[in-house]
C-alpha positions in Angstrom: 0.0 0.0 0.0 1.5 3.6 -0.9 1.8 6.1 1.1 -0.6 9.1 1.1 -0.2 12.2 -0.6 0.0 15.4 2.2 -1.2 17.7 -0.6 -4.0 15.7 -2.0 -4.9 15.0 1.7 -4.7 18.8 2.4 -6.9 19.6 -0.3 -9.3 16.6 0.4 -9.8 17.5 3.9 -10.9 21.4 2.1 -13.3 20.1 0.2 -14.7 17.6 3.2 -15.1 21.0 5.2 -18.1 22.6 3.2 -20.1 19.5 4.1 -21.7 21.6 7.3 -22.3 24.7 8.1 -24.0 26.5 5.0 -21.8 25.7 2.6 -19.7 28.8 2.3 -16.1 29.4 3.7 -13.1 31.9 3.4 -9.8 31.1 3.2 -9.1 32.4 7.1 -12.2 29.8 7.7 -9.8 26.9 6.4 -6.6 28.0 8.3 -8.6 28.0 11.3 -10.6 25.0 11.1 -7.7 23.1 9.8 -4.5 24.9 11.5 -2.4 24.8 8.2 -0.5 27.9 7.1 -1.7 30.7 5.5 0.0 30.0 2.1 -0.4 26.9 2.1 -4.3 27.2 2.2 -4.5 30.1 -0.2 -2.5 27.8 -2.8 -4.7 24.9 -2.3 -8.3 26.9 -3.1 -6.6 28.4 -5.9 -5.8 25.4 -7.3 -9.7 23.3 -6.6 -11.3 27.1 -7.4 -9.0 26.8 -11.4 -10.1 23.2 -11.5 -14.2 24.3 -10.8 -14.0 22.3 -7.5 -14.8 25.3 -5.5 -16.4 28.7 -6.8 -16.4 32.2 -5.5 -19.7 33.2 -3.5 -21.8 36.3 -5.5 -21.4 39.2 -3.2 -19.4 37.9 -0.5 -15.8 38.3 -1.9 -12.9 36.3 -0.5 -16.0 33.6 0.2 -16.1 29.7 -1.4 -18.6 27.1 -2.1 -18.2 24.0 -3.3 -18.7 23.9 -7.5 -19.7 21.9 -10.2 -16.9 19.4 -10.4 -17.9 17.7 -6.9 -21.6 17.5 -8.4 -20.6 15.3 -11.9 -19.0 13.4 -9.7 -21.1 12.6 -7.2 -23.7 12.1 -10.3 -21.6 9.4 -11.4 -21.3 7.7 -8.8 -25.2 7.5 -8.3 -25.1 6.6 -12.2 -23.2 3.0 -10.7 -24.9 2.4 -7.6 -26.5 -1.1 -7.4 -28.2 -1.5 -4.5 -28.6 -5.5 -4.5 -25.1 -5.0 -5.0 -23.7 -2.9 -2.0 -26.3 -4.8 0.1 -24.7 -8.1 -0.3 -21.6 -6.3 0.6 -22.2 -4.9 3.4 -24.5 -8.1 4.2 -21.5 -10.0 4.2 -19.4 -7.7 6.2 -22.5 -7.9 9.0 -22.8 -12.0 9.1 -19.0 -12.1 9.4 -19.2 -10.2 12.5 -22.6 -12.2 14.0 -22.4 -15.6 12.4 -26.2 -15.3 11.3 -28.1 -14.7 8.4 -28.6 -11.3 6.9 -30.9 -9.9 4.9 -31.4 -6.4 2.7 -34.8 -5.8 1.8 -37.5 -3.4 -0.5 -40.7 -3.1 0.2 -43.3 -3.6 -2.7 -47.1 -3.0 -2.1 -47.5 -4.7 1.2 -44.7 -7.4 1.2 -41.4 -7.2 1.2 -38.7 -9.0 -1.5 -35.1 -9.8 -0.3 -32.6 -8.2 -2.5 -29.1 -9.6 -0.7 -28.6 -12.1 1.7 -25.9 -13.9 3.4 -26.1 -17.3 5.4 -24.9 -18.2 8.6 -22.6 -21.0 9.0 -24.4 -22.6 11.7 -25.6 -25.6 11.1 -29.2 -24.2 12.6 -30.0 -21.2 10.4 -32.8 -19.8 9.0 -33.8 -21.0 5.3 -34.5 -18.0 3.1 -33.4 -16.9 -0.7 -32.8 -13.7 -1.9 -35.8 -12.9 -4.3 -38.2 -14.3 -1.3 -41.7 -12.2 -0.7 -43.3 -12.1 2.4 -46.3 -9.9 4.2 -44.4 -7.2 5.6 -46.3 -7.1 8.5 -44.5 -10.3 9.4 -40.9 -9.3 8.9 -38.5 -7.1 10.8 -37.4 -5.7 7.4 -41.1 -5.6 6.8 -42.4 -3.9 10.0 -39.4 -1.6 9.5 -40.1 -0.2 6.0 -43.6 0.2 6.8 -42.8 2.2 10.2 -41.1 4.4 7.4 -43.8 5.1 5.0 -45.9 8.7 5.6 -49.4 8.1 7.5 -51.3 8.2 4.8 -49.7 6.3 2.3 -49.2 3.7 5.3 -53.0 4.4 5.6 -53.7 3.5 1.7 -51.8 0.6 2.0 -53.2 -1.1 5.3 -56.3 0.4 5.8 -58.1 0.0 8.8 -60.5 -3.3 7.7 -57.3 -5.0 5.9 -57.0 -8.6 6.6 -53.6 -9.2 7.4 -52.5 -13.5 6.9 -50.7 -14.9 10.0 -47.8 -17.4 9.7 -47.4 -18.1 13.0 -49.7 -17.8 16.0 -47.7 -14.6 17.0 -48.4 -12.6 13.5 -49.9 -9.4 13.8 -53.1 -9.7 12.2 -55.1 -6.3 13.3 -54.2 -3.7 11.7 -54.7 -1.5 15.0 -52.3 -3.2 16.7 -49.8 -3.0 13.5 -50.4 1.1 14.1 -49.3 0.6 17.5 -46.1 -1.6 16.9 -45.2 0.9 14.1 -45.6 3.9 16.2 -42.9 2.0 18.1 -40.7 1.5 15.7 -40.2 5.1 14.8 -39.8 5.8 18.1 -36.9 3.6 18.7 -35.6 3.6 15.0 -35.5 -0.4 15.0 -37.5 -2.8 14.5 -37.7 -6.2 16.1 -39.8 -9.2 14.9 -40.2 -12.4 17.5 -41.3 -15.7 15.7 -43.6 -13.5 13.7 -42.8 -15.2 10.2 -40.9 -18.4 11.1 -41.4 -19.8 14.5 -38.3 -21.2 15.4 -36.8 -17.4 14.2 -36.3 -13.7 15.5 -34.7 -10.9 13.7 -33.7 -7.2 14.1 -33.5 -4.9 11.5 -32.6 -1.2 10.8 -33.2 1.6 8.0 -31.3 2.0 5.3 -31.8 5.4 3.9 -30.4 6.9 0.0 -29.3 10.6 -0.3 -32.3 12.5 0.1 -32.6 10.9 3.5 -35.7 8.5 1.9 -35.8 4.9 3.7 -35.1 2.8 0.3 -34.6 -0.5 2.2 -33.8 -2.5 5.8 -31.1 -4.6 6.8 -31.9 -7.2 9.0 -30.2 -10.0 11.4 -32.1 -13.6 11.4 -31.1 -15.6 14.7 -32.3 -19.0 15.6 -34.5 -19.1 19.0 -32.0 -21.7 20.3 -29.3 -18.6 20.3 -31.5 -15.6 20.7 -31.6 -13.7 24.0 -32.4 -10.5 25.4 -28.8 -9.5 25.9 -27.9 -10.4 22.4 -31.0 -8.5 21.0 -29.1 -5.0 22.1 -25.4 -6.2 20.5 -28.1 -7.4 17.2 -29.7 -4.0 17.4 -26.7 -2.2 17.7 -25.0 -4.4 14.8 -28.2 -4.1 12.7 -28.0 -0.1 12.7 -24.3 -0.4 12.6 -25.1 -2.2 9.2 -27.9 -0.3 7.6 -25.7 2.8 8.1 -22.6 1.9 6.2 -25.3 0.8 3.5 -26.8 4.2 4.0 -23.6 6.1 3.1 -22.8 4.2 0.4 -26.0 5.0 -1.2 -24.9 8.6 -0.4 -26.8 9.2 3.1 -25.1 11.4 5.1 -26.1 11.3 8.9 -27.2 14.0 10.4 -24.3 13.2 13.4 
């Protein structure tokens, strides 16, 4: 592995800076926030202003924001982005660290279809596929994705005389009480499903947002009953939102924190 470039760094960790605030900074800015010499600063933002990386403010002279070329670049990124594809990545990276089976799901309609998964090696592990539907209602990923939907489109989809299907004897089947586990969810940004849609199965699973800040999917964490407990659900939960937020930024999310 080479050795990193102090310049490019330099100018990197410029660029990096107009991510908060509102967007604008001067050159004293920089050498303050970053503690690098005068010249050295006014060099770099000549160079990223000649190169359209950064662009003089209207009517505030001596003040930056970023330009266009950080834009088309972004945009192509996006242009490559393949959800199913950084999902099973960071799936992977997720069940490596647990030892159980992972899932990335989308919500269509009222189910949900599994878009990346990785197994367990245990030989006791859930059975699933990637492609799978299931009610939503019955799912962690499910329950999750529906927790994120707006009232009334929530409303539109389950309405208040929908018959929700059971697979097990602990399925939510009244929409009601579906409203009140939801309104839980969003309350603790996680959602946890126990023997809901396999009964020998509980999961955890988290949001995973794109870069408007829109929930586009949930990552979840399938455990066995014979290995699930209450003080593994908070290192699951923990894990789980761990997971769903590296997806996150690699769909271009950028937290808030």
């Amino acid at each position: 592995m080479g050795r990193l470039v102090p310049a490019v760094t330099r100018a990197l960790d410029i660029l990096e800076l107009f991510l908060d605030g509102d967007g604008t900074l001067s050159a004293p800015d920089i050498v303050r926030r970053l503690q690098l010499p005068r010249t050295t600063v006014h060099e770099l933002v000549t160079t990223l202003a000649a190169r359209k990386y950064l662009v003089p403010v209207a009517g505030q002279p001596g003040r930056y924001r970023l330009g266009v070329r950080p834009y088309q670049l972004g945009a192509r990124y996006a242009e490559h982005l393949d959800l199913a594809a950084e999902g099973q990545q960071v799936a992977r990276s997720v069940a490596e660290t647990c030892d159980e089976t992972v899932h990335v799901a989308i919500l269509e309609d009222t189910d949900v279809i599994y878009i990346a998964k990785v197994d367990s090696t245990h030989a006791v592990r859930m059975v699933s596929a990637a492609g799978r539907r299931l009610p939503a209602h019955c799912t962690s990923v499910g329950k999750m994705l529906l927790a994120s939907l707006p009232e009334r489109e929530l409303a539109a989809r389950i309405p208040d005389d929908a018959e929700l299907v059971a697979m097990t004897p602990n399925s939510i089947t009244d929409p009601a009480a579906l409203r009140e586990a939801l309104a839980e969810i969003r309350a603790r940004g996680v959602a946890v499903e126990s023997r809901e849609s396999n009964p020998d199965v509980s999961c955890v699973a988290a949001p995973v947002r794109d870069r408007t800040g829109q929930v586009v999917a949930a990552l979840s964490i399938s455990v066995p009953m014979i290995r699930w407990s209450e003080e593994r659900l908070a290192e699951l939960e923990q894990l789980a939102a761990k997971g769903a937020a590296e997806l996150s930024e690699r769909l271009g999310h950028r937290s808030a924190a």
